[in-house]
N, C-alpha and C positions, 0 to 999 in steps of 0.2 A: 504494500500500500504506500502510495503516496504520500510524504509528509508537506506535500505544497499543494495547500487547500487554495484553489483558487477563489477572491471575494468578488461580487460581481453585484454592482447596481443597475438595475432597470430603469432607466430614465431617460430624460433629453437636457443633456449627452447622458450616454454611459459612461462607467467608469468601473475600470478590475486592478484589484490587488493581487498582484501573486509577491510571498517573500514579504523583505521588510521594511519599512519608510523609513525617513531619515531620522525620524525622532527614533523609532527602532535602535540603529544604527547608533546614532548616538549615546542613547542610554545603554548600549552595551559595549559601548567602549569600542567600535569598529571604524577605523578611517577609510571613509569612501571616498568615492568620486559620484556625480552624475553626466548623463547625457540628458539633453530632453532635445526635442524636436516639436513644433507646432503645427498643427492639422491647417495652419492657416497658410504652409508652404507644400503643402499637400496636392498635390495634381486632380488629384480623384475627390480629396473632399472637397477643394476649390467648384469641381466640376457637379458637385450632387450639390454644393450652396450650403455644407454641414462642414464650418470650418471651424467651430469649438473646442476646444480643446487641446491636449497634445500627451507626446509619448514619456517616459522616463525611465530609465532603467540607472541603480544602483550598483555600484560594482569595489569589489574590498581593497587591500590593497595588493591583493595577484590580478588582480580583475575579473576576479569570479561574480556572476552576477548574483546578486543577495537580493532585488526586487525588480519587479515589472510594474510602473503604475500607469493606467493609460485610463483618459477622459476624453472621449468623443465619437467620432461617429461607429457604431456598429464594434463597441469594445468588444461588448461581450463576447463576441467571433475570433479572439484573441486570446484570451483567457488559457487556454490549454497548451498557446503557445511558451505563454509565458512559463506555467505550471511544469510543461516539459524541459526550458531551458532550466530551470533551478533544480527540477530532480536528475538530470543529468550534470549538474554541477559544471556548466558552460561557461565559458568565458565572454566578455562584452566582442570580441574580437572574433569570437565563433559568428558573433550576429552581423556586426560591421561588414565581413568578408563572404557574406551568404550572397547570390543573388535573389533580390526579392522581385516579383515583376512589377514594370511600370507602365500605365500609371494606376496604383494601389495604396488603398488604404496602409495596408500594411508594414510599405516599406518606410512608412513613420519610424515603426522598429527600428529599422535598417538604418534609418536618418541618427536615430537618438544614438547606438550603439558609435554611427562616429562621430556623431557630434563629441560622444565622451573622451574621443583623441584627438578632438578640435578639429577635424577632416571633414563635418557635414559640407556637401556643396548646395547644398539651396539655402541656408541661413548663416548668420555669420556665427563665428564662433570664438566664444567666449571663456 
């Protein structure tokens, strides 16, 4: 069994928990990093007009990812992604180096995963 319960709200936007937030992270003594990436440089949410939101993925200091937080369009469809990269104990750079197809919601993932090595090419990086 799975110890990475995916959380997942029903709403407008969605939004999924896999893993653990930053206060998590903090309060356990973990030095992270983040990526994020916004649904508002998003090809495909641009294009459905659901551009809410955005991606986040935490990662420790090997770059193992420790959370998936994602609020927007059609998260919930996500959810199991995320759930799988943490029970496989993946790295931010397994996600970054995937192709995802474009144009897709999904490849937000993709975006946040490099934004976390400053590499996104649609937003600038910080």
């Amino acid at each position: 069994r799975s110890k990475f319960v995916p959380f997942v709200v029903y709403g407008e936007p969605e939004l999924i928990k896999v893993g653990m937030s930053e206060e998590q992270a903090k309060e356990a003594g973990i030095n992270y990093k983040v990526g994020k990436f916004p649904f508002q440089a998003n090809g495909r949410a641009i294009t459905q007009e659901s551009t809410q939101g955005f991606v986040k993925i935490l990662g420790d200091e090997k770059d193992h990812i420790i959370g998936i937080h994602i609020v927007g369009p059609h998260a919930s469809e996500f959810a199991g992604l995320g759930a799988l990269t943490l029970e496989n104990n993946l790295n931010v750079e397994h996600i970054a180096k995937t192709i995802f197809p474009h144009p897709t919601l999904s490849e937000a993932i993709m975006e946040a995963a490099e934004n976390y090595y400053k590499k996104s090419i649609h937003i600038p990086n910080k």
